[in-house]
N, CA, C and O atoms as a GROMACS GRO file, in nm:
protein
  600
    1UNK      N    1  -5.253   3.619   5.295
    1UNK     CA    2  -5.191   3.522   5.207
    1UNK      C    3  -5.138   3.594   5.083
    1UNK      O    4  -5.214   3.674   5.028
    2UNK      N    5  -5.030   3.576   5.042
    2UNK     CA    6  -4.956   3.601   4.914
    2UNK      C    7  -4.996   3.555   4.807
    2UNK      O    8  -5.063   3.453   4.813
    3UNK      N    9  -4.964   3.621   4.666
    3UNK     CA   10  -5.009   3.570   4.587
    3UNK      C   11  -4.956   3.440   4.487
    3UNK      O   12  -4.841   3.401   4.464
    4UNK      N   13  -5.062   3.402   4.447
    4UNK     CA   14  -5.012   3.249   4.351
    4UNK      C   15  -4.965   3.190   4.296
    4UNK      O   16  -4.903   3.294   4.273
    5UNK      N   17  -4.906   3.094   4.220
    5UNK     CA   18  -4.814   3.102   4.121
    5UNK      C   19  -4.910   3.159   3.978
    5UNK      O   20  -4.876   3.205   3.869
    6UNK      N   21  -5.054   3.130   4.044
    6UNK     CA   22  -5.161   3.077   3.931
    6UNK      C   23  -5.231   3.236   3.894
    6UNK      O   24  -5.310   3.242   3.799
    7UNK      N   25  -5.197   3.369   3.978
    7UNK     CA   26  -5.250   3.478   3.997
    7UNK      C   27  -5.176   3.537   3.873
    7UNK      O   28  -5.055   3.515   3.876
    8UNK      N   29  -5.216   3.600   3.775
    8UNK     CA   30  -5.181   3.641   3.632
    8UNK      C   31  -5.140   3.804   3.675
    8UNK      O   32  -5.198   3.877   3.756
    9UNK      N   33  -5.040   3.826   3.604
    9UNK     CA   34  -4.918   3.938   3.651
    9UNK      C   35  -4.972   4.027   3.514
    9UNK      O   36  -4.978   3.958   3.413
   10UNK      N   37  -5.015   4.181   3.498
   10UNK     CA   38  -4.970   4.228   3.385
   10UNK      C   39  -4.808   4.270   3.351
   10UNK      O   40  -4.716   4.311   3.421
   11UNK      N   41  -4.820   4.240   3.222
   11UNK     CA   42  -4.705   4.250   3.150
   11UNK      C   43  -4.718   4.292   3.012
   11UNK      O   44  -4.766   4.214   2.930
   12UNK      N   45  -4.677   4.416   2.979
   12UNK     CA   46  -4.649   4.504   2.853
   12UNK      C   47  -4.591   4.434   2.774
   12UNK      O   48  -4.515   4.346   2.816
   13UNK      N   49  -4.612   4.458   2.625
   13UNK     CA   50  -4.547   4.377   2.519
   13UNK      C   51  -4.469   4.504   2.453
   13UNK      O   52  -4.509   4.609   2.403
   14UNK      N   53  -4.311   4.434   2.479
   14UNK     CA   54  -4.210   4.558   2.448
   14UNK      C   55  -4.226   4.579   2.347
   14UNK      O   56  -4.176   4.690   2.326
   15UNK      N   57  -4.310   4.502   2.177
   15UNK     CA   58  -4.338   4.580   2.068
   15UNK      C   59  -4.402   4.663   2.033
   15UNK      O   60  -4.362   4.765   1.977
   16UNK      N   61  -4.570   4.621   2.071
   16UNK     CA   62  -4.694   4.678   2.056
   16UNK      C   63  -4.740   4.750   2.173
   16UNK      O   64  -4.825   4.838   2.164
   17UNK      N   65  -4.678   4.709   2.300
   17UNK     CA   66  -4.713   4.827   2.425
   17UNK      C   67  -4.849   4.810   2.484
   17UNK      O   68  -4.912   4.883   2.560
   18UNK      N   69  -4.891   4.640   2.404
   18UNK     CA   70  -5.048   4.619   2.471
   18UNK      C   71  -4.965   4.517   2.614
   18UNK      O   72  -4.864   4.448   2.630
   19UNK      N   73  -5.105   4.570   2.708
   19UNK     CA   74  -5.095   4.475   2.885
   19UNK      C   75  -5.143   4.373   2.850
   19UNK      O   76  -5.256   4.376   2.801
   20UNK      N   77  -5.077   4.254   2.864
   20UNK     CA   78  -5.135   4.139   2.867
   20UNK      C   79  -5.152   4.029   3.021
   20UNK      O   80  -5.085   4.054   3.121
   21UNK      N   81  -5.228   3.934   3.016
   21UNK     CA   82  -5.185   3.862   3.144
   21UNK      C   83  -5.157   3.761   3.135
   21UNK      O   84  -5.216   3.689   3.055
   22UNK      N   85  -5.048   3.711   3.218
   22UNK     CA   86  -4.950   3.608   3.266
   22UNK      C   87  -4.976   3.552   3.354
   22UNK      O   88  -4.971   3.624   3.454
   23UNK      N   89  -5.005   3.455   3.374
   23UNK     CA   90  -4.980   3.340   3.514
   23UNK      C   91  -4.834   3.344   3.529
   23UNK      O   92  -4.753   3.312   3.443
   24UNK      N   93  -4.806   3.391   3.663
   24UNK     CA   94  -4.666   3.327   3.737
   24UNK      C   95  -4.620   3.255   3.683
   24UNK      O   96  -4.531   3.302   3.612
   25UNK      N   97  -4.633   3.150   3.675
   25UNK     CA   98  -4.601   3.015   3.637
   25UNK      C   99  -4.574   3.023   3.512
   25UNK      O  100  -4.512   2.927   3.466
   26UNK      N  101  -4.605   3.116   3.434
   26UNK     CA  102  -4.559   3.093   3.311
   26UNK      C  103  -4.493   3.229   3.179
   26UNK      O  104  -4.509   3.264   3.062
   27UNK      N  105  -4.384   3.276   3.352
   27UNK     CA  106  -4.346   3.401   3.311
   27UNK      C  107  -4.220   3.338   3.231
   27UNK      O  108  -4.200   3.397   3.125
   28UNK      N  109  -4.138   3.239   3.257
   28UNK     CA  110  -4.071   3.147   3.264
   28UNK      C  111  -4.081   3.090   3.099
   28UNK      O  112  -3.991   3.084   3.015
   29UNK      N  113  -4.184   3.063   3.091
   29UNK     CA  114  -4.233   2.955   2.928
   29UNK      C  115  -4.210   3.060   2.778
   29UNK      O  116  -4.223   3.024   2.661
   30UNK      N  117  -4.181   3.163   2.817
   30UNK     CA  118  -4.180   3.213   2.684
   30UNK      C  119  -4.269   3.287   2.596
   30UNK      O  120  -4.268   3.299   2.474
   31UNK      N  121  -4.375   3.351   2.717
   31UNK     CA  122  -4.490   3.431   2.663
   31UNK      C  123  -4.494   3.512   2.588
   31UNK      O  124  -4.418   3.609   2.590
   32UNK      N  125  -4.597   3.491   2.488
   32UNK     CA  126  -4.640   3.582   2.374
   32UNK      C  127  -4.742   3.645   2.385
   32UNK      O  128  -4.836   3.588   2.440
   33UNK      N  129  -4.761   3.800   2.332
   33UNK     CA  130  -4.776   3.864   2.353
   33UNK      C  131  -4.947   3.844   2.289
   33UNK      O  132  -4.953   3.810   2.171
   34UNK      N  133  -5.048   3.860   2.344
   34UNK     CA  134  -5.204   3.818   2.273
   34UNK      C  135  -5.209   3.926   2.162
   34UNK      O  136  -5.273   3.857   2.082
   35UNK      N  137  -5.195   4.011   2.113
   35UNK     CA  138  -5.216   4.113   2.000
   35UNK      C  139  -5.118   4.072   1.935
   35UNK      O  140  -5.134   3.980   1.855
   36UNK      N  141  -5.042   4.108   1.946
   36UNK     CA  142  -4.908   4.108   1.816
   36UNK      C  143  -4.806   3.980   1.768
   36UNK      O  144  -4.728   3.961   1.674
   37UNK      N  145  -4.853   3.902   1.893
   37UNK     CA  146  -4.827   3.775   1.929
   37UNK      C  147  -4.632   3.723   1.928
   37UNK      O  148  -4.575   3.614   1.921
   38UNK      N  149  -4.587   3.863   1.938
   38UNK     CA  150  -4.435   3.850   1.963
   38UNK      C  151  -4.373   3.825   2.118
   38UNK      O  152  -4.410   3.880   2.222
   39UNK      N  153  -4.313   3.769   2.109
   39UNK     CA  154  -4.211   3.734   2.256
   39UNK      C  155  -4.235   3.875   2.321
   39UNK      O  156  -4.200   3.978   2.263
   40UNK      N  157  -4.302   3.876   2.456
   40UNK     CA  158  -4.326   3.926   2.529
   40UNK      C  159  -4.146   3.959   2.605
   40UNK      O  160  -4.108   4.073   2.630
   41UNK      N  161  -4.088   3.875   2.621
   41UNK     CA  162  -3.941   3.874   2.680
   41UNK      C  163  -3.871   3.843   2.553
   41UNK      O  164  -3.928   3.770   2.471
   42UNK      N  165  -3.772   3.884   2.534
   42UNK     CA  166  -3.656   3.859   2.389
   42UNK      C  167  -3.509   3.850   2.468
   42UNK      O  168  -3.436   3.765   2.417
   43UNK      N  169  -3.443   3.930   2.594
   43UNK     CA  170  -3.348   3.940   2.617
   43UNK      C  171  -3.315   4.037   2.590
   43UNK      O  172  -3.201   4.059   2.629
   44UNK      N  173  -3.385   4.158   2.511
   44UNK     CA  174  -3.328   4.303   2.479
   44UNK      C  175  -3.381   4.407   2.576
   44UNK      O  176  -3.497   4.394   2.614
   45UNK      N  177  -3.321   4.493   2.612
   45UNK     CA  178  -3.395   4.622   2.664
   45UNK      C  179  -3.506   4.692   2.531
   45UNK      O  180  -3.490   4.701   2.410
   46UNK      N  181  -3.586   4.720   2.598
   46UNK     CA  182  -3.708   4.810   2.485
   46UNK      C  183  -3.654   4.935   2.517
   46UNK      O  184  -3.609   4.984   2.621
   47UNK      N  185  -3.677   4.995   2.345
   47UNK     CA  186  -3.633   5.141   2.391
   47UNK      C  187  -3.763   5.247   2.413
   47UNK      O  188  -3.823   5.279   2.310
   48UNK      N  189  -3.804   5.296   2.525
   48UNK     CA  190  -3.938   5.364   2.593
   48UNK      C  191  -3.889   5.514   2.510
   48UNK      O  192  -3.777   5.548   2.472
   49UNK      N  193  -4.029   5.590   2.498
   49UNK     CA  194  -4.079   5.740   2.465
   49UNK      C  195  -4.123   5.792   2.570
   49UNK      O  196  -4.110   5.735   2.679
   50UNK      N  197  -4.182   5.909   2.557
   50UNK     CA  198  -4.238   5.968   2.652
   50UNK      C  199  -4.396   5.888   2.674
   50UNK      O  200  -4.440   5.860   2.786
   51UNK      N  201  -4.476   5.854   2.530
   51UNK     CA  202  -4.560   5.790   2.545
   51UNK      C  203  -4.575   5.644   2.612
   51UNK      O  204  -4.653   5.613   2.702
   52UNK      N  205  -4.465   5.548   2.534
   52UNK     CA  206  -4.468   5.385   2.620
   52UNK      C  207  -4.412   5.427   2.736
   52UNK      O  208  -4.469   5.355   2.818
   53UNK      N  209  -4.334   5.499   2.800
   53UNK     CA  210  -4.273   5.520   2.930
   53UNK      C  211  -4.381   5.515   3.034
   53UNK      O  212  -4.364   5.431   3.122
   54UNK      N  213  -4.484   5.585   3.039
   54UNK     CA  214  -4.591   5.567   3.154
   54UNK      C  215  -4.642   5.428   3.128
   54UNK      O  216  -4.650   5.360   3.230
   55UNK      N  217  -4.679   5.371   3.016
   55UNK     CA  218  -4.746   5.264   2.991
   55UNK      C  219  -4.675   5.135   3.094
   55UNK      O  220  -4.714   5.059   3.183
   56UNK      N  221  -4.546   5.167   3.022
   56UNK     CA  222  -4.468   5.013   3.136
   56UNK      C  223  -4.459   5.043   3.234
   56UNK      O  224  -4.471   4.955   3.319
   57UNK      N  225  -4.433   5.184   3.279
   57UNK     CA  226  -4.424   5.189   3.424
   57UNK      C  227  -4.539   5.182   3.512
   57UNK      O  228  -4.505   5.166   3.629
   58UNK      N  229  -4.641   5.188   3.496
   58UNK     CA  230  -4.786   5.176   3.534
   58UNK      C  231  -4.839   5.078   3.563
   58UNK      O  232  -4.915   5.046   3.655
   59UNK      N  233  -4.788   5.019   3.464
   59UNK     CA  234  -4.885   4.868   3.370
   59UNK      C  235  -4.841   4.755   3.398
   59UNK      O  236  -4.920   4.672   3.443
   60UNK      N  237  -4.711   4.724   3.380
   60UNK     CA  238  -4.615   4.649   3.439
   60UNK      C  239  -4.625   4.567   3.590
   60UNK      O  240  -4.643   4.629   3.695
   61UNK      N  241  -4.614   4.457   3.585
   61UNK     CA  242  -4.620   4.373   3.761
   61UNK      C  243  -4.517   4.375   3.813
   61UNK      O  244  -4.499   4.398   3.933
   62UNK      N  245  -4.406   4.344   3.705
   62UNK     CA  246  -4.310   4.329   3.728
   62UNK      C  247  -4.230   4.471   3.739
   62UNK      O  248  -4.259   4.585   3.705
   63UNK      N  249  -4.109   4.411   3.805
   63UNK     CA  250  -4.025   4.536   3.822
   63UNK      C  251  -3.956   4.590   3.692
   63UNK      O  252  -3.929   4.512   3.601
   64UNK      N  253  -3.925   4.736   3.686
   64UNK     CA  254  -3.855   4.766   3.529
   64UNK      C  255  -3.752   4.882   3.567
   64UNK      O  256  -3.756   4.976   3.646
   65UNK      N  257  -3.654   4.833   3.472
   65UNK     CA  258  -3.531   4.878   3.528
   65UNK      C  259  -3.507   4.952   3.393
   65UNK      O  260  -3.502   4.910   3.277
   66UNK      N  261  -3.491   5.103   3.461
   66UNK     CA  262  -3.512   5.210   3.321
   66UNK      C  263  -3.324   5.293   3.331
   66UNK      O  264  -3.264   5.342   3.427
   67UNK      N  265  -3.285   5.275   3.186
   67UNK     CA  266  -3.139   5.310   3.139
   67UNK      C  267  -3.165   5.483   3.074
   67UNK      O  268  -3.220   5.504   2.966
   68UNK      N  269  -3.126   5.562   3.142
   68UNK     CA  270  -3.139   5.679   3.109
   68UNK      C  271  -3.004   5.713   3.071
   68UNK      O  272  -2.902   5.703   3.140
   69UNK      N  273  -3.020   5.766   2.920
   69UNK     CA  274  -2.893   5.760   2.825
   69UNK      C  275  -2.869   5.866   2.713
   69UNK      O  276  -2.971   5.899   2.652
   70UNK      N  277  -2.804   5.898   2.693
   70UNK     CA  278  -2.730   5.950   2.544
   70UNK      C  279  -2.663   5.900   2.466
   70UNK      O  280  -2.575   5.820   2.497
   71UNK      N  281  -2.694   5.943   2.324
   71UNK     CA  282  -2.613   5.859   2.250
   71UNK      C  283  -2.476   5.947   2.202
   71UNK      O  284  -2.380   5.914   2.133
   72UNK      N  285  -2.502   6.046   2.256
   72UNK     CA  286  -2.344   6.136   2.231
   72UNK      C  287  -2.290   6.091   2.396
   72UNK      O  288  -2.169   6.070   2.390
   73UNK      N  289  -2.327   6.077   2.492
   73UNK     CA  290  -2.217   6.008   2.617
   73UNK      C  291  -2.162   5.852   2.621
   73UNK      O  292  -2.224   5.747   2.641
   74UNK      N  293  -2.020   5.877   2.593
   74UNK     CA  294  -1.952   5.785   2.603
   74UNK      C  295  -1.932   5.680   2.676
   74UNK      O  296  -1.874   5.584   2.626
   75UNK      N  297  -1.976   5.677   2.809
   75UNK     CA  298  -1.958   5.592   2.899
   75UNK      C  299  -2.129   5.510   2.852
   75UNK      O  300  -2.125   5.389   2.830
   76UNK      N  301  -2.244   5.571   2.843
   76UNK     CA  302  -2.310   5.518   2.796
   76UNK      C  303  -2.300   5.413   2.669
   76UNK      O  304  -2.369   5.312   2.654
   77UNK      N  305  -2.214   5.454   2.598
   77UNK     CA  306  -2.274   5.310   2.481
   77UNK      C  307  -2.133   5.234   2.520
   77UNK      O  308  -2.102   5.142   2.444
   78UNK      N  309  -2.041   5.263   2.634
   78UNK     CA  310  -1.974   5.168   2.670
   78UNK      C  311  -2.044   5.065   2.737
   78UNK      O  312  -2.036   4.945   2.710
   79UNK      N  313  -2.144   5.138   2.863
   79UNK     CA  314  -2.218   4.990   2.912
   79UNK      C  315  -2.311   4.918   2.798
   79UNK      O  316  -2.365   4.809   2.810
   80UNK      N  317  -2.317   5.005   2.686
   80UNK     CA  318  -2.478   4.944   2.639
   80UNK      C  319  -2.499   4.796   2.626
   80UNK      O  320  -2.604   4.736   2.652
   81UNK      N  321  -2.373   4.738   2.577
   81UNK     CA  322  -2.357   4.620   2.592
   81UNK      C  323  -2.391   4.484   2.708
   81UNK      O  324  -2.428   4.367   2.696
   82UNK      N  325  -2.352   4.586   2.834
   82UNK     CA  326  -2.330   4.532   2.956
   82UNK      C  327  -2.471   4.553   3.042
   82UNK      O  328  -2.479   4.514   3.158
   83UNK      N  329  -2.586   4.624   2.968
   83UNK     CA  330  -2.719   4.668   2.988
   83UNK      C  331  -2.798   4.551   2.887
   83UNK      O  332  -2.918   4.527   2.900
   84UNK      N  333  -2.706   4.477   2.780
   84UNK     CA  334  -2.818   4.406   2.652
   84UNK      C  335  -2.793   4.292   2.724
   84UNK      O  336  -2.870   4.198   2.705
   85UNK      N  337  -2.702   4.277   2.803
   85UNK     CA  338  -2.654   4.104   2.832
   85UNK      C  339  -2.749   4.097   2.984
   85UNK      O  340  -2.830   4.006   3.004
   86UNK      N  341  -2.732   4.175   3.054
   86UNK     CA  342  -2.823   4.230   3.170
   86UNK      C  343  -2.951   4.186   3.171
   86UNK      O  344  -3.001   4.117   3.260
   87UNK      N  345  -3.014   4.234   3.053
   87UNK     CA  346  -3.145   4.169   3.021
   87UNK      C  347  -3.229   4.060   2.986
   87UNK      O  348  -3.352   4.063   2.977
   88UNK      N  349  -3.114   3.910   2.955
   88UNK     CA  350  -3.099   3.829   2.964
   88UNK      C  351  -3.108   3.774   3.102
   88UNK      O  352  -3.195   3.696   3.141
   89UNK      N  353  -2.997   3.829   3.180
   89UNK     CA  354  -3.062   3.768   3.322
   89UNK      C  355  -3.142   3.747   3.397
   89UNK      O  356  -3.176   3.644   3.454
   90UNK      N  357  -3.203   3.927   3.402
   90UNK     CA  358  -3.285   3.960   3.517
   90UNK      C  359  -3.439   3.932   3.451
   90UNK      O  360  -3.531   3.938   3.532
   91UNK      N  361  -3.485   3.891   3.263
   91UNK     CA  362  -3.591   3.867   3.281
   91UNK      C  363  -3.640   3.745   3.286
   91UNK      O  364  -3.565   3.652   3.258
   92UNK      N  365  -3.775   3.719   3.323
   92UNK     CA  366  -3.860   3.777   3.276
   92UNK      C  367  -3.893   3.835   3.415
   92UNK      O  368  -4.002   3.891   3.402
   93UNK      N  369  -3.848   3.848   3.543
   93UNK     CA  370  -3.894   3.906   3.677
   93UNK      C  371  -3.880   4.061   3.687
   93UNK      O  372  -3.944   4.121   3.773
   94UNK      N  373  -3.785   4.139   3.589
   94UNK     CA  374  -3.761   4.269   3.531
   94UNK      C  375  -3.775   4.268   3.391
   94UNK      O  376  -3.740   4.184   3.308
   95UNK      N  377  -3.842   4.392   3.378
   95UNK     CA  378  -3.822   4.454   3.221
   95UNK      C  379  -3.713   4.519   3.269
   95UNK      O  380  -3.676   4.548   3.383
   96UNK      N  381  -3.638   4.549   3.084
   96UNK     CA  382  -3.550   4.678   3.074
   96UNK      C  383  -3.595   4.678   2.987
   96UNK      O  384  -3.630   4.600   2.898
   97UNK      N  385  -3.594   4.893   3.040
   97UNK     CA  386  -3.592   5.026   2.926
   97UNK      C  387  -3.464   5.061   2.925
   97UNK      O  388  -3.378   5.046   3.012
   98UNK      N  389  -3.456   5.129   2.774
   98UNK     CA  390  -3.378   5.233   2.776
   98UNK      C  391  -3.496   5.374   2.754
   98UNK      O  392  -3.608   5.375   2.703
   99UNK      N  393  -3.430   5.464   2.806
   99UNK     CA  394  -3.430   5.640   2.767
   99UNK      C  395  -3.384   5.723   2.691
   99UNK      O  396  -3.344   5.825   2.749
  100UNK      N  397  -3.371   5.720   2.572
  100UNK     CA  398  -3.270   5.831   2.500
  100UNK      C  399  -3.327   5.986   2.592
  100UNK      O  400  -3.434   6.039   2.566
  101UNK      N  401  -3.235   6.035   2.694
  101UNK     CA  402  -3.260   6.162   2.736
  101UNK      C  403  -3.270   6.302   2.600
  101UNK      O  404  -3.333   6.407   2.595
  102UNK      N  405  -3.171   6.232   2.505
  102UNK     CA  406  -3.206   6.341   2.429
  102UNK      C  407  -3.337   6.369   2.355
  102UNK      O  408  -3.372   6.486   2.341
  103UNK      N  409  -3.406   6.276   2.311
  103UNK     CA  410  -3.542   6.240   2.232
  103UNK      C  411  -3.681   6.228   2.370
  103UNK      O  412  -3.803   6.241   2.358
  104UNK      N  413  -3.620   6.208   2.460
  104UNK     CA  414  -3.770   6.234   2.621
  104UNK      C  415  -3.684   6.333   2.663
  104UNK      O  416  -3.603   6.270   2.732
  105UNK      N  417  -3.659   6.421   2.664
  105UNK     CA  418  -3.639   6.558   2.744
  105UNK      C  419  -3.692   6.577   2.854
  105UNK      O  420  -3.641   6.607   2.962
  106UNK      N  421  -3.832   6.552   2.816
  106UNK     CA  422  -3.941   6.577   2.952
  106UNK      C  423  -3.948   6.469   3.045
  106UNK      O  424  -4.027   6.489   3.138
  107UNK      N  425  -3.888   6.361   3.047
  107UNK     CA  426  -3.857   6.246   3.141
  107UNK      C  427  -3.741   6.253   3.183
  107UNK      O  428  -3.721   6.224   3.301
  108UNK      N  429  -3.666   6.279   3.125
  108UNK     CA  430  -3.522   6.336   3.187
  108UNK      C  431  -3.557   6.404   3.310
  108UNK      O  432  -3.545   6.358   3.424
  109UNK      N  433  -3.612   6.540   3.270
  109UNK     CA  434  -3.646   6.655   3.340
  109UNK      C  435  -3.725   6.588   3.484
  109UNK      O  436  -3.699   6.567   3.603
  110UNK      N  437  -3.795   6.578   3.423
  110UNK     CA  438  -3.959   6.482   3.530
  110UNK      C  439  -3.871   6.401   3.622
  110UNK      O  440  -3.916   6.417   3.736
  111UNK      N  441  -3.742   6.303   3.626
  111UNK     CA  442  -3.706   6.253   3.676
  111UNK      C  443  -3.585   6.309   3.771
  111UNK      O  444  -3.532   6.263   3.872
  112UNK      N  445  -3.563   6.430   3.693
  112UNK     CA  446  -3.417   6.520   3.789
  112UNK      C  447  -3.295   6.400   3.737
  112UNK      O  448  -3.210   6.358   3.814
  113UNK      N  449  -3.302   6.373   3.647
  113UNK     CA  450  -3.199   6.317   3.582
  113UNK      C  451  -3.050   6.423   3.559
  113UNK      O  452  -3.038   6.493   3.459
  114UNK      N  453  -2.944   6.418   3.669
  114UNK     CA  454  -2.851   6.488   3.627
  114UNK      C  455  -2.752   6.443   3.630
  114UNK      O  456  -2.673   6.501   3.704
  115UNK      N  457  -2.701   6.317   3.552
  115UNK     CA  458  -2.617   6.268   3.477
  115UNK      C  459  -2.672   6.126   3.399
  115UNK      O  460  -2.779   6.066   3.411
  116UNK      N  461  -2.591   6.107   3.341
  116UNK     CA  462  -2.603   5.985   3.228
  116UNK      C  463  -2.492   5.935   3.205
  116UNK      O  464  -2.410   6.014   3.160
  117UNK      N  465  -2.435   5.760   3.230
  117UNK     CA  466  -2.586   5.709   3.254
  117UNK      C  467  -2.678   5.726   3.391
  117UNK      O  468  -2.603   5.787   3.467
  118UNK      N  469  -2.774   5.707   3.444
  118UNK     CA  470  -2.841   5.700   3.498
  118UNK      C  471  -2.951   5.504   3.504
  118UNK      O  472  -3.030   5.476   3.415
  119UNK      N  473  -2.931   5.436   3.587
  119UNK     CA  474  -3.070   5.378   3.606
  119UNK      C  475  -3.129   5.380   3.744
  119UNK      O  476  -3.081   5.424   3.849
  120UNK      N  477  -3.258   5.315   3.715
  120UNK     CA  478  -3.337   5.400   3.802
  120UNK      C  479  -3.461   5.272   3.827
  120UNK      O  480  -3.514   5.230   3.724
  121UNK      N  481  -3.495   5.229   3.925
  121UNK     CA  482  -3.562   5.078   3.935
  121UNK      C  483  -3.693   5.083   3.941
  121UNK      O  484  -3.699   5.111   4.061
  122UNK      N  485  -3.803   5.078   3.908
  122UNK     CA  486  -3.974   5.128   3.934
  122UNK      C  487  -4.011   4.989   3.991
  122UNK      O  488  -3.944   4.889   3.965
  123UNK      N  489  -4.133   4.990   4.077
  123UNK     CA  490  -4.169   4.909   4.143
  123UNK      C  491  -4.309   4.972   4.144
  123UNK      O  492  -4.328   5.083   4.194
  124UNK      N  493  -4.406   4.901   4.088
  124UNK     CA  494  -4.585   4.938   4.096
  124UNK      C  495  -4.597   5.070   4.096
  124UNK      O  496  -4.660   5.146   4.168
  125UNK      N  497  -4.481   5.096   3.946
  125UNK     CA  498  -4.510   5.272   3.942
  125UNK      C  499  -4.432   5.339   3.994
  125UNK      O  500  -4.467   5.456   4.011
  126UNK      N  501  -4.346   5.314   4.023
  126UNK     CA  502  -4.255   5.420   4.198
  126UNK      C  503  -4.145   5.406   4.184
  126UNK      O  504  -4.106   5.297   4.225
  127UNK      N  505  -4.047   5.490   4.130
  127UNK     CA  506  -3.888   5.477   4.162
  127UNK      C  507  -3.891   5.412   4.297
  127UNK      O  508  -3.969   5.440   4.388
  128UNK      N  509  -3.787   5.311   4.300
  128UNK     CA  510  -3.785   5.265   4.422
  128UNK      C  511  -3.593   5.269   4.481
  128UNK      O  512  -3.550   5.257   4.596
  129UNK      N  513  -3.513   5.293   4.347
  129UNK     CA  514  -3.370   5.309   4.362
  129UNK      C  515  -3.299   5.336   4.244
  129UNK      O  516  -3.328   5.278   4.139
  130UNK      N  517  -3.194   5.430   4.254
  130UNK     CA  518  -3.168   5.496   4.146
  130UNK      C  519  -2.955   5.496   4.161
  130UNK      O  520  -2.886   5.526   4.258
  131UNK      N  521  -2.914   5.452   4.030
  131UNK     CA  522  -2.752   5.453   4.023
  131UNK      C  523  -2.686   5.506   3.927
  131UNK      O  524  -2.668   5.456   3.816
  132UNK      N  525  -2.641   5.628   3.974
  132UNK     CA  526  -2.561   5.703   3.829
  132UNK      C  527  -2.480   5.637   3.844
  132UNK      O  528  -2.445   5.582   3.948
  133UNK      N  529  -2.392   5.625   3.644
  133UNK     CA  530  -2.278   5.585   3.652
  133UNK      C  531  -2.274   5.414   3.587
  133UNK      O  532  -2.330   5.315   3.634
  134UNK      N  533  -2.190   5.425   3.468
  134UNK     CA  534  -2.179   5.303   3.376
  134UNK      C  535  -2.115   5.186   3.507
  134UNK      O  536  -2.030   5.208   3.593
  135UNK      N  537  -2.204   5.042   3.477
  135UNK     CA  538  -2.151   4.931   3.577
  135UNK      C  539  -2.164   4.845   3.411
  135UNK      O  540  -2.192   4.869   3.294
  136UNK      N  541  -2.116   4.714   3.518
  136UNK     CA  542  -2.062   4.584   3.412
  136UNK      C  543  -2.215   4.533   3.432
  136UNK      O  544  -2.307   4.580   3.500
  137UNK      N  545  -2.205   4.419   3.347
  137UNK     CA  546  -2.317   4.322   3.330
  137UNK      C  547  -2.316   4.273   3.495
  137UNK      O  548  -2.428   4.294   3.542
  138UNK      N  549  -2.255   4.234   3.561
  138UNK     CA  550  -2.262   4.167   3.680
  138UNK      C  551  -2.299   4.292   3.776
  138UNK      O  552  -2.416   4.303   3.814
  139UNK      N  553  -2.200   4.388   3.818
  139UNK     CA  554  -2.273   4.485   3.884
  139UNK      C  555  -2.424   4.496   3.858
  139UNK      O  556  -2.493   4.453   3.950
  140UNK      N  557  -2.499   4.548   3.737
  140UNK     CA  558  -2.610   4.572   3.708
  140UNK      C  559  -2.728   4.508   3.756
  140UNK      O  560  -2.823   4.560   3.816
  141UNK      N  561  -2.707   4.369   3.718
  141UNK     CA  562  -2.804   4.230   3.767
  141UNK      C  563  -2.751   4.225   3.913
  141UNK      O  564  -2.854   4.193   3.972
  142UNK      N  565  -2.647   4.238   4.015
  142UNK     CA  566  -2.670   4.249   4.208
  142UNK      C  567  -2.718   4.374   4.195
  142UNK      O  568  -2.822   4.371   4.261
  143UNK      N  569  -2.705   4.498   4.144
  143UNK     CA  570  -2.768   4.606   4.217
  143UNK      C  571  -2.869   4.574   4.220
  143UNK      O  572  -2.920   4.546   4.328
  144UNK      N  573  -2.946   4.565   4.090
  144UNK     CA  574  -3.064   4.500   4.061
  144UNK      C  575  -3.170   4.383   4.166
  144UNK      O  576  -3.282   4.408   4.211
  145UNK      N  577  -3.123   4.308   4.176
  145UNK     CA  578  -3.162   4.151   4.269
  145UNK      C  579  -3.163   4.249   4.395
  145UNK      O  580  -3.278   4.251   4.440
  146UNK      N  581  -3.073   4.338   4.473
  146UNK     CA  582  -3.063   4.368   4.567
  146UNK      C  583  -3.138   4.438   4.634
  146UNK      O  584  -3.138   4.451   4.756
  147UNK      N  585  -3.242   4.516   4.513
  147UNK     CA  586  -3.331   4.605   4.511
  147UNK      C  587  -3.515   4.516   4.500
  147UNK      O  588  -3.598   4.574   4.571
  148UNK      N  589  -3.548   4.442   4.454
  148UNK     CA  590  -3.670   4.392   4.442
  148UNK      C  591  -3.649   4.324   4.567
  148UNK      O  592  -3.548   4.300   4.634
  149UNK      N  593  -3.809   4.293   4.585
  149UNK     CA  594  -3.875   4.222   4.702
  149UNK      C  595  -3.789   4.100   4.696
  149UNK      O  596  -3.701   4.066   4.617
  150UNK      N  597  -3.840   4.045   4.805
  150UNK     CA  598  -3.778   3.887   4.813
  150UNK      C  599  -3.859   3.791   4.783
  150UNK      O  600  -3.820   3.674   4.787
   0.00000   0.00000   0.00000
């Protein structure tokens, strides 16, 4: 048997980086975060370190969809926009990160990141699909959907 609506999901709080738990059912309502007590979901991508980077990817129930970026590449802060509106859609069933590759070096590296942009989809820890190359808000959210469970 699958799990519940009523079975509580961890979920990272994109401010404070504490796991909290969620009922299914109320990924939806607008959860706040038990420590810091901020919107657990806002509609923004969080921007991850080398440190919060394992945390969400670990910790996380949900799927998280990580933007590996520069802020000197151009095509990058062309989507950035089309990555902030993105995040609106797909949560609260995805987080989004961003990556500044220049400031995590060692996640860049760790990941064989060889171009930017880069995203890259984690699933219970695990790259599960990866797309170089700036897309629109709509591309982003089907690659996306196309990639998580059903």
């Amino acid at each position: 048997m699958g799990p519940s609506m009523t079975d509580p999901l961890h979920i990272v709080c994109p401010h404070c980086h504490t796991t909290n738990r969620v009922g299914r059912a109320h990924l939806a309502k607008a959860p706040d975060c038990g420590k810091c007590h901020l919107a657990l979901f806002n509609g923004h991508p969080v921007n991850l370190d080398d440190t919060s980077f394992g945390r969400h990817i670990d910790r996380n129930q949900i799927a998280v969809l990580v933007d590996f970026w520069a802020p000197w590449c151009g095509p990058c802060r062309q989507m950035a926009p089309a990555y902030d509106s993105a995040a609106s859609q797909l949560e609260p069933l995805v987080r989004l990160a961003k990556v500044n590759t220049e400031e995590a070096q060692a996640l860049g590296a760790r990941f064989n990141i060889r171009s930017i942009p880069t995203l890259a989809l984690f699933l219970n820890g695990r790259e599960v699909a990866r797309q170089p190359g700036a897309m629109g808000t709509a591309d982003i959210v089907r690659w996306t959907r196309s990639h998580l469970p059903a």
